[in-house]
Predicted model as a PDB file, atoms N, CA, C, CB and O in Angstrom, pLDDT in the B-factor column:
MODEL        1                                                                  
ATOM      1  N   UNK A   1      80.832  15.859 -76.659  1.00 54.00           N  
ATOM      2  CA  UNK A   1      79.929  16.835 -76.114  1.00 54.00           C  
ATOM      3  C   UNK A   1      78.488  16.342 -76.289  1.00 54.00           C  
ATOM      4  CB  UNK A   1      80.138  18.205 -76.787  1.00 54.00           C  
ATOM      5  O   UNK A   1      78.022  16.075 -77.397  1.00 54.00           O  
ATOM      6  N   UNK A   2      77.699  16.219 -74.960  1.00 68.00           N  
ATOM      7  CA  UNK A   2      76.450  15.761 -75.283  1.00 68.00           C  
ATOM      8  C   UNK A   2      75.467  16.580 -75.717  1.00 68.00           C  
ATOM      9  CB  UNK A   2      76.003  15.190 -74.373  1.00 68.00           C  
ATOM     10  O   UNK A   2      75.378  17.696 -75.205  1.00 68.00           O  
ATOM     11  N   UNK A   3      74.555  16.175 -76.735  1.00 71.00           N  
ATOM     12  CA  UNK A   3      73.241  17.192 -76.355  1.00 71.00           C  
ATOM     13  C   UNK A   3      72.550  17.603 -75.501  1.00 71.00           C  
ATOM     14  CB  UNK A   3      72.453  17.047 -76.695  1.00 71.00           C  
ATOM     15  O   UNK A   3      71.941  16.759 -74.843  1.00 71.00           O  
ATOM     16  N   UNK A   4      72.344  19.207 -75.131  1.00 80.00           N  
ATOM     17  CA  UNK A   4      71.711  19.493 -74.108  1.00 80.00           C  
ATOM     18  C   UNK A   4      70.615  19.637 -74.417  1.00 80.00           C  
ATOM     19  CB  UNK A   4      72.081  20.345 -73.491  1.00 80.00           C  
ATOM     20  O   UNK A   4      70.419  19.747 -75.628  1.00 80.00           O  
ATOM     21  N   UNK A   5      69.460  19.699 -73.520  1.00 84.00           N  
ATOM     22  CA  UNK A   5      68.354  20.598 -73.847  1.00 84.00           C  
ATOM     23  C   UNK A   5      67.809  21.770 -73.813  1.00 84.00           C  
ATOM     24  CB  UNK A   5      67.780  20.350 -73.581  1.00 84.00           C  
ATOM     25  O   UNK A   5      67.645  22.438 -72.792  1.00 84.00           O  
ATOM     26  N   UNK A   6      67.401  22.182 -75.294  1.00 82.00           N  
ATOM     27  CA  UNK A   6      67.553  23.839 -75.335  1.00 82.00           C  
ATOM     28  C   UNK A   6      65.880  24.121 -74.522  1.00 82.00           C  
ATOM     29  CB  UNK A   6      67.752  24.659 -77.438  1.00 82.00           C  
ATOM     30  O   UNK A   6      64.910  23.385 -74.700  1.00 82.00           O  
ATOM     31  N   UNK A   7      65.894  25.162 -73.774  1.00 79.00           N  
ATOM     32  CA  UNK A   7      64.573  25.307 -73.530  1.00 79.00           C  
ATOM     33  C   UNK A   7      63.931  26.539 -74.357  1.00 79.00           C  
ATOM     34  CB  UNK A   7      64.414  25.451 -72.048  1.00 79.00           C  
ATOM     35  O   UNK A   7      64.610  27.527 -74.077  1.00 79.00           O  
ATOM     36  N   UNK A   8      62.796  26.923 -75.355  1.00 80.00           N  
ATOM     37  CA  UNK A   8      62.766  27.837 -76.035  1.00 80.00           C  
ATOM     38  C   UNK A   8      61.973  28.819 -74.922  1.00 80.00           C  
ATOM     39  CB  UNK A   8      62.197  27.491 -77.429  1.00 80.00           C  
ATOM     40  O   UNK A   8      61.312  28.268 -74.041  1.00 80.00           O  
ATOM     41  N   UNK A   9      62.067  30.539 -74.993  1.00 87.00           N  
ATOM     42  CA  UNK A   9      61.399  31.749 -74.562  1.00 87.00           C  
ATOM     43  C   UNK A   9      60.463  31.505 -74.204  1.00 87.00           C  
ATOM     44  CB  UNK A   9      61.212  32.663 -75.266  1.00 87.00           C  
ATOM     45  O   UNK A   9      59.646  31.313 -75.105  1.00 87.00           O  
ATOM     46  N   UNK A  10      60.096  31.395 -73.217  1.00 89.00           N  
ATOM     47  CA  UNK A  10      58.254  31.382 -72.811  1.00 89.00           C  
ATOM     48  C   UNK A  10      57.318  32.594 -73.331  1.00 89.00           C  
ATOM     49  CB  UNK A  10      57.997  31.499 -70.992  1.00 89.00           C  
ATOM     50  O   UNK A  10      57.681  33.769 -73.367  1.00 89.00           O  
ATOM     51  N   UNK A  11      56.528  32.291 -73.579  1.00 93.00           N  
ATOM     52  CA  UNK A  11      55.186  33.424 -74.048  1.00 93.00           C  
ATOM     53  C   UNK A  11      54.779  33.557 -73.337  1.00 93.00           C  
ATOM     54  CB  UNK A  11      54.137  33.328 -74.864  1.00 93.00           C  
ATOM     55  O   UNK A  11      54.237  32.619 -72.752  1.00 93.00           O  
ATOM     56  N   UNK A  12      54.735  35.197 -72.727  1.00 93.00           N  
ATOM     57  CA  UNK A  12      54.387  35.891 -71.869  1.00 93.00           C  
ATOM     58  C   UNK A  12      53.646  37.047 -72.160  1.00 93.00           C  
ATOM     59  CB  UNK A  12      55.284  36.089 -71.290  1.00 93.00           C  
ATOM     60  O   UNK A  12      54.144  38.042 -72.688  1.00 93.00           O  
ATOM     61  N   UNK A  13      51.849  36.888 -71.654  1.00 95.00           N  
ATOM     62  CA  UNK A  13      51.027  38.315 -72.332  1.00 95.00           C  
ATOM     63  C   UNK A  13      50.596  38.974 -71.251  1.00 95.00           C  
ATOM     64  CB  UNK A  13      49.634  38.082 -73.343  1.00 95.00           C  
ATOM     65  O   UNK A  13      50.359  38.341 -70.222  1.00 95.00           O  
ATOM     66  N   UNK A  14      50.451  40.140 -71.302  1.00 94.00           N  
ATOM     67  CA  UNK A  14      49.883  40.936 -70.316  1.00 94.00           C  
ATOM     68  C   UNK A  14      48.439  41.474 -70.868  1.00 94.00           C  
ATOM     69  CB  UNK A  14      50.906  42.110 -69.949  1.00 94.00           C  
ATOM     70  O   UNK A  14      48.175  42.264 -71.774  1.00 94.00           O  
ATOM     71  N   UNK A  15      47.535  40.668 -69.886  1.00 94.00           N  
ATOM     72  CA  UNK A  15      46.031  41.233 -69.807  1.00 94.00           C  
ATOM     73  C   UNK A  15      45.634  42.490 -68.751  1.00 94.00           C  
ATOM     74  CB  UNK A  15      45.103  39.969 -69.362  1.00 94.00           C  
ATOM     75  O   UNK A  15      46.191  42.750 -67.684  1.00 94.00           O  
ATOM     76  N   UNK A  16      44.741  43.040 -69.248  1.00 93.00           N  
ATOM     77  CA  UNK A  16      44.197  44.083 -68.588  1.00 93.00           C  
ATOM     78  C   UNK A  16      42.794  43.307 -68.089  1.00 93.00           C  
ATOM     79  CB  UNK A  16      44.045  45.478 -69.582  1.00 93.00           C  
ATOM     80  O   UNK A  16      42.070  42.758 -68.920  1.00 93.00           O  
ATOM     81  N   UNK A  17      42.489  43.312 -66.712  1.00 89.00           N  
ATOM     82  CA  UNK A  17      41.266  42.574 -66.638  1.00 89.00           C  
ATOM     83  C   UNK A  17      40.889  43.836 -65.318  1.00 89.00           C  
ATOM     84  CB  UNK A  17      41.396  40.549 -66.248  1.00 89.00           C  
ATOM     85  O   UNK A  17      41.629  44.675 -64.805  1.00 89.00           O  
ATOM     86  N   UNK A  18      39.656  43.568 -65.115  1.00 85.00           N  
ATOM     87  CA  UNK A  18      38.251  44.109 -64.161  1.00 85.00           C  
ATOM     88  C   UNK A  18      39.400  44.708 -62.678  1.00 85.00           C  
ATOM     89  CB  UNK A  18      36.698  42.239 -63.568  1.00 85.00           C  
ATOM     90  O   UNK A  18      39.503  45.811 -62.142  1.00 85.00           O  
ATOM     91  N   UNK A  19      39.955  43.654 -62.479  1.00 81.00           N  
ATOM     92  CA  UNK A  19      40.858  43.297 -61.236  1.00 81.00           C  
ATOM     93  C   UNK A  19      42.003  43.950 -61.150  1.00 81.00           C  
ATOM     94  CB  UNK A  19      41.244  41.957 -61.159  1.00 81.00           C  
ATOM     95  O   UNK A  19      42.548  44.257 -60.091  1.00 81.00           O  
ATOM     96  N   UNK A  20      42.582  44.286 -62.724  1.00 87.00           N  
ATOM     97  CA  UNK A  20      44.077  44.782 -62.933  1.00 87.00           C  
ATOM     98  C   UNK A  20      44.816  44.160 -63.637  1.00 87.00           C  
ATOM     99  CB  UNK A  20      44.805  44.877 -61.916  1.00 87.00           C  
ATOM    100  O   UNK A  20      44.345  43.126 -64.110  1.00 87.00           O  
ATOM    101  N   UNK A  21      46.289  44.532 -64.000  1.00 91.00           N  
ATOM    102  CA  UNK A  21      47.116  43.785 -64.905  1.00 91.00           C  
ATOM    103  C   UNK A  21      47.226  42.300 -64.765  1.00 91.00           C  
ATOM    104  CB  UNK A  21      48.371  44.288 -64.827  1.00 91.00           C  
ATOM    105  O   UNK A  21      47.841  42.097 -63.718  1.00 91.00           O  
ATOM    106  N   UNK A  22      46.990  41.451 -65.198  1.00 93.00           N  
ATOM    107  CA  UNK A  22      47.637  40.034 -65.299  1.00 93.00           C  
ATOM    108  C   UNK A  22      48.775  39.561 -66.226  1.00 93.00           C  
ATOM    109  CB  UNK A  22      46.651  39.202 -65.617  1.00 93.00           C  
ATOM    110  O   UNK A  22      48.512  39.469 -67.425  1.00 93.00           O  
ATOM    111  N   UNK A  23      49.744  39.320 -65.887  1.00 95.00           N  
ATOM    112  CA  UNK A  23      50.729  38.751 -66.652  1.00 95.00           C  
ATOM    113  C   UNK A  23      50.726  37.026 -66.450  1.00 95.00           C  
ATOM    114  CB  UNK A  23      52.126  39.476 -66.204  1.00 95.00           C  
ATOM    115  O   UNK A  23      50.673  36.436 -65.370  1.00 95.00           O  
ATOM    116  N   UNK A  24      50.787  36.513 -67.593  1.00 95.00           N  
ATOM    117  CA  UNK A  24      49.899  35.132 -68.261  1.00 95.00           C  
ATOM    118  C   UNK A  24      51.489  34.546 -68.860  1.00 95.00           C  
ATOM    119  CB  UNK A  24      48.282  35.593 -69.899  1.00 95.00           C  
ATOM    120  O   UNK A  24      52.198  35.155 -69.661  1.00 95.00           O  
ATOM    121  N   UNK A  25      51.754  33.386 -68.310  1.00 95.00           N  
ATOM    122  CA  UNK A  25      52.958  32.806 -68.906  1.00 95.00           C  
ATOM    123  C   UNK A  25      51.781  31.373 -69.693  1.00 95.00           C  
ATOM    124  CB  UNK A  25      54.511  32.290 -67.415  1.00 95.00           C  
ATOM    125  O   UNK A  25      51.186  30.541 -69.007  1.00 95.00           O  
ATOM    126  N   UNK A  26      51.731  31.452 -71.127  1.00 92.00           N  
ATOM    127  CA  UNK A  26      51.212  30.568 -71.655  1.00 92.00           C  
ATOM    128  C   UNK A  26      52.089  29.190 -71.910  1.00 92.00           C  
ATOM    129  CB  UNK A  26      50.735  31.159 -72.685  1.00 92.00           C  
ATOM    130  O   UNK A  26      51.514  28.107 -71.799  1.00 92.00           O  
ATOM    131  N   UNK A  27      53.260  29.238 -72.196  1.00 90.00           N  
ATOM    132  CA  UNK A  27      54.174  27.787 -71.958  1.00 90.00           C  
ATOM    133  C   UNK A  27      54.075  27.132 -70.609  1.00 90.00           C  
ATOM    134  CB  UNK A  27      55.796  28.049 -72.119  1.00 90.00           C  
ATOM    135  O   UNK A  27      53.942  25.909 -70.550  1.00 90.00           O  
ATOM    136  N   UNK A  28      54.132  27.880 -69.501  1.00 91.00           N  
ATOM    137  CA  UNK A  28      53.810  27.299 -68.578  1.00 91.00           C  
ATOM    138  C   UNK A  28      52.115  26.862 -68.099  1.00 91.00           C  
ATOM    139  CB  UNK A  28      54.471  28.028 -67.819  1.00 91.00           C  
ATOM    140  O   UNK A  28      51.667  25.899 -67.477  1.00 91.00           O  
ATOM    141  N   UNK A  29      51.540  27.937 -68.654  1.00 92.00           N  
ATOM    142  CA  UNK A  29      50.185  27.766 -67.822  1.00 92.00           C  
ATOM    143  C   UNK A  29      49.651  28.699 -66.429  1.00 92.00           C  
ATOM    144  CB  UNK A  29      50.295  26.325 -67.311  1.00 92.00           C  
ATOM    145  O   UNK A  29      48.603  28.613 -65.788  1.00 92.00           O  
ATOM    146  N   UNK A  30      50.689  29.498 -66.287  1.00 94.00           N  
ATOM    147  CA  UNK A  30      50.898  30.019 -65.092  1.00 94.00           C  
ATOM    148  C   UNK A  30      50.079  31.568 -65.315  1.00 94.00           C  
ATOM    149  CB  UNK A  30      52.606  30.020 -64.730  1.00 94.00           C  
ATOM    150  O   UNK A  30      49.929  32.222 -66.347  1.00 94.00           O  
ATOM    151  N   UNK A  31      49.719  31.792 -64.182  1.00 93.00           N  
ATOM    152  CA  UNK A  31      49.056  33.457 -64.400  1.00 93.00           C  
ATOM    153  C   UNK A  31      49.790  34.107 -62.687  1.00 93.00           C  
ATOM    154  CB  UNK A  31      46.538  33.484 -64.488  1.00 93.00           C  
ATOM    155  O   UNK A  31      49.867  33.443 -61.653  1.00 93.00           O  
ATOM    156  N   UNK A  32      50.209  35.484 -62.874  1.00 93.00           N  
ATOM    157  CA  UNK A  32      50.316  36.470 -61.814  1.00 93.00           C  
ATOM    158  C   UNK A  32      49.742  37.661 -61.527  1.00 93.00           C  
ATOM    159  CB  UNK A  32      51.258  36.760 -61.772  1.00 93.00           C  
ATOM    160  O   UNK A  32      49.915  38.526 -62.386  1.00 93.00           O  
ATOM    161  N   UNK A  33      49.116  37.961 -60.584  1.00 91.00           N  
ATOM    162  CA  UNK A  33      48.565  39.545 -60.897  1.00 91.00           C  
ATOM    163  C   UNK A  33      49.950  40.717 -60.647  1.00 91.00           C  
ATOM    164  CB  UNK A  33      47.057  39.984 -59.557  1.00 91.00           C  
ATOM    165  O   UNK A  33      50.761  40.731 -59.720  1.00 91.00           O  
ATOM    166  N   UNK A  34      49.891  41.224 -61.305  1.00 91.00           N  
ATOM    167  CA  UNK A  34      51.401  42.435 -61.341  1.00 91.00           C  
ATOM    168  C   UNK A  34      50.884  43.488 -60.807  1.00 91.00           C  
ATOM    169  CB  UNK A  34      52.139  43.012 -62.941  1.00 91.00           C  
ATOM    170  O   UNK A  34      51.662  44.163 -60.134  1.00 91.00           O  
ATOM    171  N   UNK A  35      49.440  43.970 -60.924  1.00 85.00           N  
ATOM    172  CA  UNK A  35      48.956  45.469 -60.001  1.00 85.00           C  
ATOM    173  C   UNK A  35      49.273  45.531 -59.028  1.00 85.00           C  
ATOM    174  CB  UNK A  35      47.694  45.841 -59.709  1.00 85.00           C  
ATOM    175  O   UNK A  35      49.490  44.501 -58.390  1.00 85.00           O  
ATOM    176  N   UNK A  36      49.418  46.599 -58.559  1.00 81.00           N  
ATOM    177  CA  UNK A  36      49.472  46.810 -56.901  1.00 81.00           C  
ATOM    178  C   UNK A  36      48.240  47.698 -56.294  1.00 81.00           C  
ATOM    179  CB  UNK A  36      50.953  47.661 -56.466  1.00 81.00           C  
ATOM    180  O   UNK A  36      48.185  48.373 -55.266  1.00 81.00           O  
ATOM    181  N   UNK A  37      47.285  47.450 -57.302  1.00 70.00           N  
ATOM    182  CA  UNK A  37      45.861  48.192 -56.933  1.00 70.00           C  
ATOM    183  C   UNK A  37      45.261  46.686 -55.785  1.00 70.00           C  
ATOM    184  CB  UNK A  37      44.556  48.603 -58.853  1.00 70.00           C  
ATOM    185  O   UNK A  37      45.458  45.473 -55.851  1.00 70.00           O  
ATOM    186  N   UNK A  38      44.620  47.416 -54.986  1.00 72.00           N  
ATOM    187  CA  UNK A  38      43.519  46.773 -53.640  1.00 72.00           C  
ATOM    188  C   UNK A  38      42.328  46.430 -54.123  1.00 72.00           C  
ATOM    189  CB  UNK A  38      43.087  47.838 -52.389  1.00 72.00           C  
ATOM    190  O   UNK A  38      41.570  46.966 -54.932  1.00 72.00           O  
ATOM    191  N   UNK A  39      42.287  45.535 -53.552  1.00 69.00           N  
ATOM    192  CA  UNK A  39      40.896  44.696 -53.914  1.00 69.00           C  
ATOM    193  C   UNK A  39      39.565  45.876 -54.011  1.00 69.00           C  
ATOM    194  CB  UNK A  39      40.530  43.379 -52.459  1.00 69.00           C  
ATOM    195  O   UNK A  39      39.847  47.042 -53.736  1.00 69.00           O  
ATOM    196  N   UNK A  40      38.207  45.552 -54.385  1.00 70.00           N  
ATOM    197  CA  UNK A  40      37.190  46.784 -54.405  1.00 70.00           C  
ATOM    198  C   UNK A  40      36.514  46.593 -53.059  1.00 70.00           C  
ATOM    199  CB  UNK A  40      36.014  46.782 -55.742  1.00 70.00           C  
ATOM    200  O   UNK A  40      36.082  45.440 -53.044  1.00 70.00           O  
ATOM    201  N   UNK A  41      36.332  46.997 -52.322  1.00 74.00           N  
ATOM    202  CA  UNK A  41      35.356  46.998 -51.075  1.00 74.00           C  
ATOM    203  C   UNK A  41      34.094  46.499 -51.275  1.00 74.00           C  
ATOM    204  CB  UNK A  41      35.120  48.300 -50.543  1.00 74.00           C  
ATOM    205  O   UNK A  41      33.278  46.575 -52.194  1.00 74.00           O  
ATOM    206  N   UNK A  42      34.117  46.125 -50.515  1.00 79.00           N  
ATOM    207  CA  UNK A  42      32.662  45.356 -50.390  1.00 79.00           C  
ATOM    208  C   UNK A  42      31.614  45.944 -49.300  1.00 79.00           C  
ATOM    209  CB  UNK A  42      32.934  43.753 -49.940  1.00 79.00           C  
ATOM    210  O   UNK A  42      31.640  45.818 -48.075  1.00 79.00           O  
ATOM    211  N   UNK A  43      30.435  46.806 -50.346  1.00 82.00           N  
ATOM    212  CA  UNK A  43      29.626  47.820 -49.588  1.00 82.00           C  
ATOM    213  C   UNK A  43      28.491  47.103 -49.060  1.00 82.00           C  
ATOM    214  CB  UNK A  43      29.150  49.037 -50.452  1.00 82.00           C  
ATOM    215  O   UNK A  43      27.721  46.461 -49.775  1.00 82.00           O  
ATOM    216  N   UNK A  44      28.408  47.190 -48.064  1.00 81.00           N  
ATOM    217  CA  UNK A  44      26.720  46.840 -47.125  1.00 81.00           C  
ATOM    218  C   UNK A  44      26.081  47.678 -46.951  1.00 81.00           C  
ATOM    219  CB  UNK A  44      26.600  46.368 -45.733  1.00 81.00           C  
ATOM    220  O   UNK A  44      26.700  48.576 -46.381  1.00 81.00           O  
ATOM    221  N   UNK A  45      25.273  47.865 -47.108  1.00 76.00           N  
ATOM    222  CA  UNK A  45      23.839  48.224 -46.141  1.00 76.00           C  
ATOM    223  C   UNK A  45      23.325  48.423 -44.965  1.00 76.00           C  
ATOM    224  CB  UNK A  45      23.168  47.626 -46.168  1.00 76.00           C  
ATOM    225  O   UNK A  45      22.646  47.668 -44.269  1.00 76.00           O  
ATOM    226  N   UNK A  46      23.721  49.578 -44.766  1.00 68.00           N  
ATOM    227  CA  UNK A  46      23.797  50.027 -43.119  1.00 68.00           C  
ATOM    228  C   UNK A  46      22.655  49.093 -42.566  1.00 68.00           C  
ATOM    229  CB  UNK A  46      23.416  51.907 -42.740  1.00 68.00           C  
ATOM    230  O   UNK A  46      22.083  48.509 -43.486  1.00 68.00           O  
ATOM    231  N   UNK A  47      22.032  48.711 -40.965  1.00 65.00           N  
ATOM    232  CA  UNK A  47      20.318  48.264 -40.924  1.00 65.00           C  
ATOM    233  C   UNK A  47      19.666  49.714 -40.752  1.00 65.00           C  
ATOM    234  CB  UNK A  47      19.777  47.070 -39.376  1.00 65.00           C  
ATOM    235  O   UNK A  47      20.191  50.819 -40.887  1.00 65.00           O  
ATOM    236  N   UNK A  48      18.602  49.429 -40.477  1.00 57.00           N  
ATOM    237  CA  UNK A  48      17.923  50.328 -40.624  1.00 57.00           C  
ATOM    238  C   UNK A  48      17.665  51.311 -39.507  1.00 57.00           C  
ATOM    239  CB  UNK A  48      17.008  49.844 -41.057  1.00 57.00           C  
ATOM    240  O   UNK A  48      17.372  52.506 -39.449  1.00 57.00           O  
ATOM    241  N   UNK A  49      17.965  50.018 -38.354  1.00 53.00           N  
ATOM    242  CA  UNK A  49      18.357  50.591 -37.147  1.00 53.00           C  
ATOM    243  C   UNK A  49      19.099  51.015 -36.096  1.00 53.00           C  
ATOM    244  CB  UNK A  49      18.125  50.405 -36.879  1.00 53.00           C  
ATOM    245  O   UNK A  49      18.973  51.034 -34.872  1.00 53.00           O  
ATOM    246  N   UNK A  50      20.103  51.431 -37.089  1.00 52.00           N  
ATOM    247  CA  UNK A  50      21.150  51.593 -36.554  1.00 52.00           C  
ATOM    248  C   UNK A  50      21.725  53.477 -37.539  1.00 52.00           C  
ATOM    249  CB  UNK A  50      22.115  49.887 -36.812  1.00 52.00           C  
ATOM    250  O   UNK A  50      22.488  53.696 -38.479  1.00 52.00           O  
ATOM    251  N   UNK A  51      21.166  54.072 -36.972  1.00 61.00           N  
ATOM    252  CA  UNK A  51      21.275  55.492 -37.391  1.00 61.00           C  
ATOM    253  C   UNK A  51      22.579  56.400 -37.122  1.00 61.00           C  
ATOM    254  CB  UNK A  51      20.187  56.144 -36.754  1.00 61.00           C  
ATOM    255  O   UNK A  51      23.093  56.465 -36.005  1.00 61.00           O  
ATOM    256  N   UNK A  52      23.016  57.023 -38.129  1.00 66.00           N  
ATOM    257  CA  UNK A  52      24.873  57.488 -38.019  1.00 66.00           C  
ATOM    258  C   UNK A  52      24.312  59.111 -37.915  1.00 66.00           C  
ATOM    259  CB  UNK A  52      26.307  57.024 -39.920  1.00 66.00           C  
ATOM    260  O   UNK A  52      24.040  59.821 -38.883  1.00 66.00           O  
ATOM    261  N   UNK A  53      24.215  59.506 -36.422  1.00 64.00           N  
ATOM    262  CA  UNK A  53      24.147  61.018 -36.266  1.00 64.00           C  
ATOM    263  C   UNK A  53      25.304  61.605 -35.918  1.00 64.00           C  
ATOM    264  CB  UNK A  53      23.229  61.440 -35.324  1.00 64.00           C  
ATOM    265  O   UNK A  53      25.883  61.141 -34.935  1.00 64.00           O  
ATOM    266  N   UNK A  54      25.945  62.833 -36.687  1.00 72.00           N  
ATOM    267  CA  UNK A  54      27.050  63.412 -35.764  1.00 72.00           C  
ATOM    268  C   UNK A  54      26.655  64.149 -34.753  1.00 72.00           C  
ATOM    269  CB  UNK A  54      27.946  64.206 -36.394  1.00 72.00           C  
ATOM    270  O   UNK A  54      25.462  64.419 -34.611  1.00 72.00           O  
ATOM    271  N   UNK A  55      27.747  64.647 -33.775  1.00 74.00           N  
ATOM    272  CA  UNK A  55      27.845  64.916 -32.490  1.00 74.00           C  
ATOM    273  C   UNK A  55      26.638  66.369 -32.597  1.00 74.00           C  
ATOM    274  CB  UNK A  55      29.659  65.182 -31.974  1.00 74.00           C  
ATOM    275  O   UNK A  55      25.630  66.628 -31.940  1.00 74.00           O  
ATOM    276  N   UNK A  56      27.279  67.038 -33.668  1.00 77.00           N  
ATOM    277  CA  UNK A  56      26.412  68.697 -34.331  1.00 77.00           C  
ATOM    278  C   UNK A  56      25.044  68.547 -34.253  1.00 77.00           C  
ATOM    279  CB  UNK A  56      26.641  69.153 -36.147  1.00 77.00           C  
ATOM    280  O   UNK A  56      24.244  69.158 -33.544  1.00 77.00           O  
ATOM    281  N   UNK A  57      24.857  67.648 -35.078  1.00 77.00           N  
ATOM    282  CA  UNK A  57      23.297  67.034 -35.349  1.00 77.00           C  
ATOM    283  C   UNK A  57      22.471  66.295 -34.241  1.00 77.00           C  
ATOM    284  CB  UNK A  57      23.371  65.947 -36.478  1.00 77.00           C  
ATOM    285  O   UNK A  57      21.255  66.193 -34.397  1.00 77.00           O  
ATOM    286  N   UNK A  58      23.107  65.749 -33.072  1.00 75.00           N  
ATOM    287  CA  UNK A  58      22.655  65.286 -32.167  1.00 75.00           C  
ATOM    288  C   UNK A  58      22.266  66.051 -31.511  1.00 75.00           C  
ATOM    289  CB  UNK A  58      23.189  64.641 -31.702  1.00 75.00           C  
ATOM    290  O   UNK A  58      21.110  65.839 -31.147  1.00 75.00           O  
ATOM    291  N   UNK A  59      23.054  67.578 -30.878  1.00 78.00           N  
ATOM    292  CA  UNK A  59      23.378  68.582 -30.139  1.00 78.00           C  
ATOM    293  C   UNK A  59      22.039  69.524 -30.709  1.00 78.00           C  
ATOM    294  CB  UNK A  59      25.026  69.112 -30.374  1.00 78.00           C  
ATOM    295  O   UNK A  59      21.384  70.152 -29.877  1.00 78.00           O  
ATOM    296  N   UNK A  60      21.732  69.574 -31.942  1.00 77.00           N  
ATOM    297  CA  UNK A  60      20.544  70.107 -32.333  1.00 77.00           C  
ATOM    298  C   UNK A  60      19.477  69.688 -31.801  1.00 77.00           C  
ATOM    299  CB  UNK A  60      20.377  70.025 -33.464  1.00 77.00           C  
ATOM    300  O   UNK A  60      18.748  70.421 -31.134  1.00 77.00           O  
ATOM    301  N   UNK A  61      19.201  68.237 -32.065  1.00 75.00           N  
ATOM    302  CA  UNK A  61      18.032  67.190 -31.988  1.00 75.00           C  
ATOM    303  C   UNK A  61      17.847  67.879 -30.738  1.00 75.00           C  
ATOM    304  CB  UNK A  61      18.262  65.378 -32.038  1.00 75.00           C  
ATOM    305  O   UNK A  61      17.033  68.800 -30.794  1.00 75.00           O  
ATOM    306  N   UNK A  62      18.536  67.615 -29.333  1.00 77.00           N  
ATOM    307  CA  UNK A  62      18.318  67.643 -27.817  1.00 77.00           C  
ATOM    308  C   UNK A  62      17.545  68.800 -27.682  1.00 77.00           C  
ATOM    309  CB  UNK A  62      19.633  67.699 -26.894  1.00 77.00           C  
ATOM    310  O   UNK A  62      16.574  68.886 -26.931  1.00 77.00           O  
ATOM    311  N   UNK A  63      18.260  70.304 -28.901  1.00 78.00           N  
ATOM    312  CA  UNK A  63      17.896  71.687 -28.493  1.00 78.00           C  
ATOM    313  C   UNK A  63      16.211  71.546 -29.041  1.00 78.00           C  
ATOM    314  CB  UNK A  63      19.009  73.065 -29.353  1.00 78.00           C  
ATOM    315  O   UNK A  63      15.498  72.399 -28.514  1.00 78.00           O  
ATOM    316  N   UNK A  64      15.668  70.849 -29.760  1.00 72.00           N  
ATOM    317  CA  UNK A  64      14.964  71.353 -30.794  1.00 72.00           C  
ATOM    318  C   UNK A  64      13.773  70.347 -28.913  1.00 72.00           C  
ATOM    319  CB  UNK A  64      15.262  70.695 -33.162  1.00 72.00           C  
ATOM    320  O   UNK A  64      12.710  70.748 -28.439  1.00 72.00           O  
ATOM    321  N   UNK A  65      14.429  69.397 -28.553  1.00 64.00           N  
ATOM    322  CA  UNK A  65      13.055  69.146 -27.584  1.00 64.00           C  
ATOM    323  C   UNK A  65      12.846  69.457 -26.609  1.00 64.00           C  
ATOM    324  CB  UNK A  65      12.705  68.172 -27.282  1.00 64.00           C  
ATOM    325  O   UNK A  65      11.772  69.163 -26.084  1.00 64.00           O  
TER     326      UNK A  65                                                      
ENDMDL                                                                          
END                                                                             
């Protein structure tokens, strides 16, 4: 019977980071994200000229000239 090779348990930690859970296999080197949370949006800055009136508020504006 030959010797096999035993492979020992990998170390496996779970971080909490900014992003969400990470599970971290340190024998390997390997990282996964495990959340199923969505990335954060990425907010802009309307321009300046470009103005968001609703239909209500428009319907005023017209009455008021």
């Amino acid at each position: 019977m030959p010797h096999e090779q035993l492979k020992s348990k990998d170390k496996v930690v779970l971080k909490m980071t900014k992003g969400g859970a990470v599970e971290e296999n340190l024998t390997e080197g390997t990282s996964e994200k495990i959340t199923k949370r969505l990335e954060d949006a990425q907010l802009v800055k309307p321009s300046e000229d470009a103005t968001l009136v609703s239909p209500v508020e428009e319907e005023k504006l017209r009455k008021r000239h």
